[in-house]
Each structure stands twice: as structure tokens, then as C-alpha cells.
C-alpha positions as a Markdown table, in Angstrom:
| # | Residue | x | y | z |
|---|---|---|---|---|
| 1 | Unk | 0.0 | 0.0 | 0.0 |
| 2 | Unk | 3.0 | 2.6 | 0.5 |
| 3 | Unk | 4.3 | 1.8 | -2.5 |
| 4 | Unk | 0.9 | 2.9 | -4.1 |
| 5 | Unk | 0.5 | 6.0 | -1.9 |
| 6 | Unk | 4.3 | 7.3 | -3.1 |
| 7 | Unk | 3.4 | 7.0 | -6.5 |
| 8 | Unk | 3.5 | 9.5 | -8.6 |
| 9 | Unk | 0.0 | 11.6 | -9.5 |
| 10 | Unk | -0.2 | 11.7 | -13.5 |
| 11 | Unk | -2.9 | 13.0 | -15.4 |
| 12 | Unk | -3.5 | 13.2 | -19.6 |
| 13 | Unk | -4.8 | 16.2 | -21.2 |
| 14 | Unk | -6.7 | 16.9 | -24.3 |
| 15 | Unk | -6.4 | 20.4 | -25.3 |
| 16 | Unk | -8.1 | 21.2 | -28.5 |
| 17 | Unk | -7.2 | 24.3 | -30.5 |
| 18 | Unk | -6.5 | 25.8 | -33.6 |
| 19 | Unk | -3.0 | 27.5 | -34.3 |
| 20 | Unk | -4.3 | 30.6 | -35.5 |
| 21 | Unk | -6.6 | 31.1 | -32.4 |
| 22 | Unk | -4.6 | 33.9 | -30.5 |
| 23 | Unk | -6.0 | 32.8 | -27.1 |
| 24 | Unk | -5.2 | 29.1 | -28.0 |
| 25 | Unk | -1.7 | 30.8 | -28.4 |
| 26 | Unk | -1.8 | 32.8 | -25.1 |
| 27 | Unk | -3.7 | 29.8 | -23.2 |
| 28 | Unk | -0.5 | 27.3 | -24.3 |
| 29 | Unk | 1.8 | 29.3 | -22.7 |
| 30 | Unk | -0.6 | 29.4 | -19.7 |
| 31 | Unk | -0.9 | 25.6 | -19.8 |
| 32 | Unk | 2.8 | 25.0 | -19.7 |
| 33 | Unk | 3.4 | 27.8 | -16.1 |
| 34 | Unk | 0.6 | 25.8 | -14.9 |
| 35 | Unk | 2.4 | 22.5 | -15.4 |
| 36 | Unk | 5.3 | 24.3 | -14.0 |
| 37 | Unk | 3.5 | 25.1 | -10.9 |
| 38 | Unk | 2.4 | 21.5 | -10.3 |
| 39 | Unk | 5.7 | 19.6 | -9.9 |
| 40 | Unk | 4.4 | 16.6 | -8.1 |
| 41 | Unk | 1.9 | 15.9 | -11.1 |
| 42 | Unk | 3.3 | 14.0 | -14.5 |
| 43 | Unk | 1.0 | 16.0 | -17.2 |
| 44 | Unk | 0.8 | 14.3 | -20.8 |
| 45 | Unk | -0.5 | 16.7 | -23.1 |
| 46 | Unk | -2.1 | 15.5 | -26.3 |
| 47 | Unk | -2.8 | 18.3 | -29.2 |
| 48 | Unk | -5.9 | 18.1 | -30.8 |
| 49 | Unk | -7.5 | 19.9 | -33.9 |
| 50 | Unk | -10.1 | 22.5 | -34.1 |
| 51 | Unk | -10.8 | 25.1 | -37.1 |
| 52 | Unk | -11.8 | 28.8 | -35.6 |
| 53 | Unk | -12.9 | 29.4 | -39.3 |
| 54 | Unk | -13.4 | 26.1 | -41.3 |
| 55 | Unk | -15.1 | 28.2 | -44.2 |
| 56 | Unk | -11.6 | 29.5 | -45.0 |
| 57 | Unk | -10.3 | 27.8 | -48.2 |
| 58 | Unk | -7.6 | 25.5 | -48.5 |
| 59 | Unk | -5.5 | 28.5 | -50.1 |
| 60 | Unk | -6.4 | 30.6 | -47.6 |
| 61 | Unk | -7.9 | 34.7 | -48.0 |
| 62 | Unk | -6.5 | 37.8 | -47.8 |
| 63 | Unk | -6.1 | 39.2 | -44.4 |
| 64 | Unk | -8.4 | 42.2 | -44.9 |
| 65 | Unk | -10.9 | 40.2 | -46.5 |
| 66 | Unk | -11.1 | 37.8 | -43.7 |
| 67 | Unk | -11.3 | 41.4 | -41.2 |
| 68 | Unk | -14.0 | 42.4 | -42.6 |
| 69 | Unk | -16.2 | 39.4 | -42.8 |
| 70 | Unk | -16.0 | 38.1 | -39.7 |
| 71 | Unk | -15.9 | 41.7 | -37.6 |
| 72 | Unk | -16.8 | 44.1 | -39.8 |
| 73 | Unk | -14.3 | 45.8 | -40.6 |
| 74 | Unk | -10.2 | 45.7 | -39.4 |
| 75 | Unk | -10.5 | 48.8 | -37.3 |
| 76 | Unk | -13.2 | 46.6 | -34.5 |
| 77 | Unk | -10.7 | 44.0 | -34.7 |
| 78 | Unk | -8.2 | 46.5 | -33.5 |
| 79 | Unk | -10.0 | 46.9 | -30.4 |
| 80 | Unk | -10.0 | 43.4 | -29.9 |
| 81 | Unk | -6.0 | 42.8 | -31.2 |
| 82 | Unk | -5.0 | 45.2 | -28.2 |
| 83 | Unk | -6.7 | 43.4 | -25.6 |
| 84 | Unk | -5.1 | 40.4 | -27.1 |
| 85 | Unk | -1.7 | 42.0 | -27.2 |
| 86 | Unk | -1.5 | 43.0 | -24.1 |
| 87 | Unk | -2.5 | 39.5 | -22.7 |
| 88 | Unk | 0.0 | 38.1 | -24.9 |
| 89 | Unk | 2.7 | 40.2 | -23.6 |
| 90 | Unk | 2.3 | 39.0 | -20.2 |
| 91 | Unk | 3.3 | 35.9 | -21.1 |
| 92 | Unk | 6.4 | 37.0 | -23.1 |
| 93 | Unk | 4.5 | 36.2 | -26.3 |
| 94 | Unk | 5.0 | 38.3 | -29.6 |
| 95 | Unk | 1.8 | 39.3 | -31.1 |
| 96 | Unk | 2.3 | 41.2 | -34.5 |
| 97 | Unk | -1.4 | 41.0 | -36.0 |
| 98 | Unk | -0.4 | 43.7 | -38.3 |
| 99 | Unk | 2.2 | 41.6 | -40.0 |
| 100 | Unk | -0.6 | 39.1 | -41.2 |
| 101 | Unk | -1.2 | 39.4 | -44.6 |
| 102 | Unk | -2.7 | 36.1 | -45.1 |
| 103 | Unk | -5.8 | 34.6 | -43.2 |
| 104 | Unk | -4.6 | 30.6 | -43.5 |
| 105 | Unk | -6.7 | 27.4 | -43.4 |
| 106 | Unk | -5.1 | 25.2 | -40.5 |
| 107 | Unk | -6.2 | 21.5 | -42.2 |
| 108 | Unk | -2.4 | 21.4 | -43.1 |
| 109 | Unk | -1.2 | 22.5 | -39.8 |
| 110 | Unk | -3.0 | 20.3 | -37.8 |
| 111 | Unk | -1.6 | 17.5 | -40.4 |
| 112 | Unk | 1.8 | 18.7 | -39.1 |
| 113 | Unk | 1.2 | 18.3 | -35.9 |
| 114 | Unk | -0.2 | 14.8 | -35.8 |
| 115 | Unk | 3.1 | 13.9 | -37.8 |
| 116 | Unk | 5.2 | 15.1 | -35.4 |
| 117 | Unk | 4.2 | 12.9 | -32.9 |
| 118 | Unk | 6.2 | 10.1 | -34.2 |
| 119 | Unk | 9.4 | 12.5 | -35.1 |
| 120 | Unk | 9.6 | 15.4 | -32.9 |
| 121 | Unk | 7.5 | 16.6 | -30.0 |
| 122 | Unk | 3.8 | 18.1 | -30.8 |
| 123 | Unk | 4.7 | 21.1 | -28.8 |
| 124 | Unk | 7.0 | 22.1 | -30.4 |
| 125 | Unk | 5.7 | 22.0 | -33.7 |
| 126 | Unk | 2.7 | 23.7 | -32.7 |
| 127 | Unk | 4.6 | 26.3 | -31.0 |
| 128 | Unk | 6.4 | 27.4 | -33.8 |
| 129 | Unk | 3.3 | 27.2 | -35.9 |
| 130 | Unk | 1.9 | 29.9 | -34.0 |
| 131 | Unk | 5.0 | 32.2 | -33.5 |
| 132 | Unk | 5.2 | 32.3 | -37.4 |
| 133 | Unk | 1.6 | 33.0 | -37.5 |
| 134 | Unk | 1.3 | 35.5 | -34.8 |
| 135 | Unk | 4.9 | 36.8 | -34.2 |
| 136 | Unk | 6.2 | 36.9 | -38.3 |
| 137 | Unk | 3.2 | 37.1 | -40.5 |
| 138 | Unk | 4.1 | 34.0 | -42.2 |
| 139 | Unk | 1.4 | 31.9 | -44.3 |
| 140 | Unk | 0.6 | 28.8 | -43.0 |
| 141 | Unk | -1.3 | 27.9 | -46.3 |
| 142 | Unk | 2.2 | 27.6 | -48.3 |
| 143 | Unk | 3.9 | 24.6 | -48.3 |
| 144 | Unk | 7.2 | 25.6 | -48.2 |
| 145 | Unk | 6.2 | 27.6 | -45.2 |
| 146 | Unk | 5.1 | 24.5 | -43.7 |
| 147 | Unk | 8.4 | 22.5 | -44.9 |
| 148 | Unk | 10.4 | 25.1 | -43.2 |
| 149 | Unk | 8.4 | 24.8 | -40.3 |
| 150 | Unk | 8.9 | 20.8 | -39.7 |
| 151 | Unk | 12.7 | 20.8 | -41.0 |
| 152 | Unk | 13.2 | 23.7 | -38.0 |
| 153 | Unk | 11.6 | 21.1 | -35.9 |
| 154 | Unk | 13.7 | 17.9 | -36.6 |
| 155 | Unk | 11.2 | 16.8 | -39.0 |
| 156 | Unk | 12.6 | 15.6 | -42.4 |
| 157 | Unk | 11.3 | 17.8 | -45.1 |
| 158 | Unk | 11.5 | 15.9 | -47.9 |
| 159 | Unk | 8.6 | 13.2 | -46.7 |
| 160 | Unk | 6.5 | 16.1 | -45.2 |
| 161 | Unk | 6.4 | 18.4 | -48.5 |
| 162 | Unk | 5.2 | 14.6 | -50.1 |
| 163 | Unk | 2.6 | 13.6 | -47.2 |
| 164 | Unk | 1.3 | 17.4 | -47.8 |
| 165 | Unk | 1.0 | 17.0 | -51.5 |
| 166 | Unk | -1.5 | 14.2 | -50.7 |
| 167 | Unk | -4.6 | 13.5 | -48.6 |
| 168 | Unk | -3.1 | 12.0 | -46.3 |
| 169 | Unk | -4.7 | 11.9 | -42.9 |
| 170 | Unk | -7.1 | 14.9 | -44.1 |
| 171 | Unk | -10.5 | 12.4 | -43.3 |
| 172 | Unk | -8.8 | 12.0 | -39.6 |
| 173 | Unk | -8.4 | 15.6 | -38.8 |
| 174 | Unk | -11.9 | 16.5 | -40.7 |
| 175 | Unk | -13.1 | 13.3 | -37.9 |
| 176 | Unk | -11.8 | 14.8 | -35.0 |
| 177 | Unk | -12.7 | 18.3 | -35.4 |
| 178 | Unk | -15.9 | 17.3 | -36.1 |
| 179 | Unk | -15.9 | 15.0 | -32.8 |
| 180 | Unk | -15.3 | 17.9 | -30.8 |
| 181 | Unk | -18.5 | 20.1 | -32.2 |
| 182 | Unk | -20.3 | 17.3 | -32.1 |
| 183 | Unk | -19.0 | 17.3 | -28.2 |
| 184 | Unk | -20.6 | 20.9 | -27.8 |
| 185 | Unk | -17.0 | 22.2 | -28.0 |
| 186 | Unk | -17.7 | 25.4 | -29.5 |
| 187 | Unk | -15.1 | 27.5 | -27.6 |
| 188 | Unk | -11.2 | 27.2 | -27.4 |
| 189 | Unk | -9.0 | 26.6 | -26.2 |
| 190 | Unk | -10.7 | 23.6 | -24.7 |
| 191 | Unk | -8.6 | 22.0 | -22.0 |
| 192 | Unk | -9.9 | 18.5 | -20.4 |
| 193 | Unk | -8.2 | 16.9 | -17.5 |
| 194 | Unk | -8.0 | 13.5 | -16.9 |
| 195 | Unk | -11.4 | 13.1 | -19.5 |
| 196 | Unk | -13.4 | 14.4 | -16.2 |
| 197 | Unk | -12.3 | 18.3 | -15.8 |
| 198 | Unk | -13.3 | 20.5 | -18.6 |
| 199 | Unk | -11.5 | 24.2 | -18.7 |
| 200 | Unk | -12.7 | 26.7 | -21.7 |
| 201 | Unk | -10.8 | 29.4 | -22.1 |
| 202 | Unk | -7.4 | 31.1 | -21.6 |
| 203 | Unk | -7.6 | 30.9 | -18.1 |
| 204 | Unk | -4.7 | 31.6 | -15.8 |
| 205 | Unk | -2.1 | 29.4 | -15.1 |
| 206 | Unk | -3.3 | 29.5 | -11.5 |
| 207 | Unk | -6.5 | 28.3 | -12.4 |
| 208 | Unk | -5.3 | 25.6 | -14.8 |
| 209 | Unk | -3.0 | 24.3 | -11.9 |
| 210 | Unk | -5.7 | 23.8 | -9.8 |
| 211 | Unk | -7.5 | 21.8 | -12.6 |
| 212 | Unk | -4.7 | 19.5 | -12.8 |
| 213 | Unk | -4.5 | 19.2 | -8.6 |
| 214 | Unk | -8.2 | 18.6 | -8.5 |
| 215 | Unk | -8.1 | 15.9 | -11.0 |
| 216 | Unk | -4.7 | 14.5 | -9.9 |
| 217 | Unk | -6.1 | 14.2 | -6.4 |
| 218 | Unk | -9.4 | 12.2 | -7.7 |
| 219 | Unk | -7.4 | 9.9 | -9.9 |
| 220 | Unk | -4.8 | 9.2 | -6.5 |
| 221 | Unk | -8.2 | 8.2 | -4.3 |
| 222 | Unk | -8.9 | 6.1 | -7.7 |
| 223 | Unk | -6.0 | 4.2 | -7.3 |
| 224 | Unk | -6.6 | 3.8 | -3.9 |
């Protein structure tokens, strides 16, 4: 029984969101100081898909076109981008909205992710999905953007510029975002702890720390 009691609390974590989502972005960071703040708890983290704007096409739109379709005009979204800015910049994140020329579909992103899980780590690659996005204006609809993106991550570019000239794994993604609406999930980020605790929101890391304490502690009575 003591061996059980000194074993380690670990928890899994499904966070679905979309690497264009700039409070996916900010709650990420969030996610990883709460993880920091819970030492005693082994988190697993698995990435999952979501499309803030699935009516994008694959080639994605041009910025101010995509502005003023979904708020009107790119002077509301300011309002909005300085909120966002600032929230960012607590979290030592660079947030350069204006440097977006290009409003990307994420179908190939989230491809990118998914196959790094068997040659990098997800993290990682989403990460620096997300700084190109929000921190250098890059477009995530160009392949060679993309290439660059998994070769800077220990990928090997040559197999992903092939597996992005096909379908592959474009059903799966389609799946699983659906899943999630399907779920209700209409928000994210969405984080769920343990499959029991379910977080919406970029919440502080404070508050996500005490997700993963609440849930650690019901699994240890669990195993009890």
C-alpha cells in the first residue's frame, strides 16, 4: 500500500485548439506555467485539432478580406488585437497581427502536428506554428512555409512536402474536429483533464494548476 501511496500523480490532457486562435496561443503558454507550478503531477499533453474558421479555403484569404467578414471591418478587430496584445505580452509572447497578410486554413497545420508525434515533439511544432503566425506574419497555407516549419523542428522535409502533396490523414483531422462540435465544443482553447475536468478558455495558469491538482487528487483516491 505505500508503494501505491508514493506514486506519482499523473494525469492526460486533451487540449483542443487551432494554431491561429490567438487565445489558444496565449492559453499554451498558460498551460505550460501551470504545469510548471504543479511539480508533483506527470501532465501528458495530447494536441488536438479544431478550425476557428473552417469556411476558409484551403488557399487561404487575404487578411483584410477575412477582417471584414468576420468583424466588420479591421479597425473593431483592432480593439480586440489590443486586448489580445496585451495579454500576450504578459506571457512574453509576440503578437504582431499587423504583420498578417494572409488569413490561413489550419487543415495542413494540424496534419503537421499529428506527424510530429512520431518525429519530434507536438509542442513544439505547434509552438512554432503559432510564432510564425502571430509573431512573423508568415502563411501557413504555403507549403514551403510549412516545410520550413517541420525541418526547423527535426522533421525531415523531404517526406513532409510529399505527405502534404497528398490526402493523407485529411479524413482523420476533418473526424476529429468534427468530434469535438459534435461534443458541444464550441469554444477554445478547450482543455480536459483526466477526461473528467473541462477548462474553456485562456484561463490563468493559477486556475489551470488547480485543474490539474483537482483531478490528480481524484485519480490518487482512484487508485486507492
Amino acid at each position: 500500500m505505500a508503494d501505491d501511496v508514493s506514486e506519482p500523480a499523473s494525469i492526460h490532457v486533451e487540449v483542443i485548439s487551432d494554431v491561429v486562435c490567438p487565445w489558444c496561443y496565449i492559453g499554451k503558454r498558460r498551460l505550460e506555467e501551470a504545469v510548471a507550478l504543479t511539480p508533483d503531477v506527470a501532465v501528458d499533453v495530447n494536441w488536438r485539432p479544431y478550425f476557428l474558421n473552417s469556411w476558409i479555403p484551403r488557399e487561404g484569404i487575404d487578411r483584410q478580406t477575412y477582417l471584414e467578414t468576420k468583424f466588420g471591418s479591421a479597425e473593431r478587430y483592432s480593439v480586440i488585437a489590443e486586448r489580445v496584445a496585451a495579454a500576450a505580452g504578459m506571457e512574453g509572447l509576440a503578437y504582431h497581427p499587423d504583420k498578417i497578410s494572409r488569413q490561413p486554413n489550419t487543415l495542413d497545420c494540424h496534419r503537421l502536428i499529428l506527424w510530429s508525434r512520431s518525429a519530434t515533439d507536438p509542442a513544439r511544432m505547434k509552438q512554432r506554428l503559432m510564432e510564425l503566425y502571430f509573431a512573423e506574419g508568415a502563411d501557413l497555407s504555403h507549403a514551403k512555409v510549412l516545410i520550413q516549419a517541420a525541418a526547423d523542428c527535426g522533421m525531415d522535409g523531404d517526406l513532409v512536402r510529399r505527405l502534404l502533396a497528398s490526402d493523407a490523414d485529411v479524413d482523420r483531422i476533418e473526424g476529429e474536429v468534427n468530434s469535438a462540435k459534435e461534443a458541444g465544443i464550441d469554444g477554445v482553447p478547450c482543455f480536459i483533464f483526466g477526461g473528467s475536468v473541462i477548462v474553456t478558455g485562456a484561463q490563468s495558469p493559477e486556475y489551470l494548476a488547480n485543474a490539474i491538482q483537482r483531478t490528480s487528487g481524484r485519480h490518487s483516491r482512484l487508485r486507492a
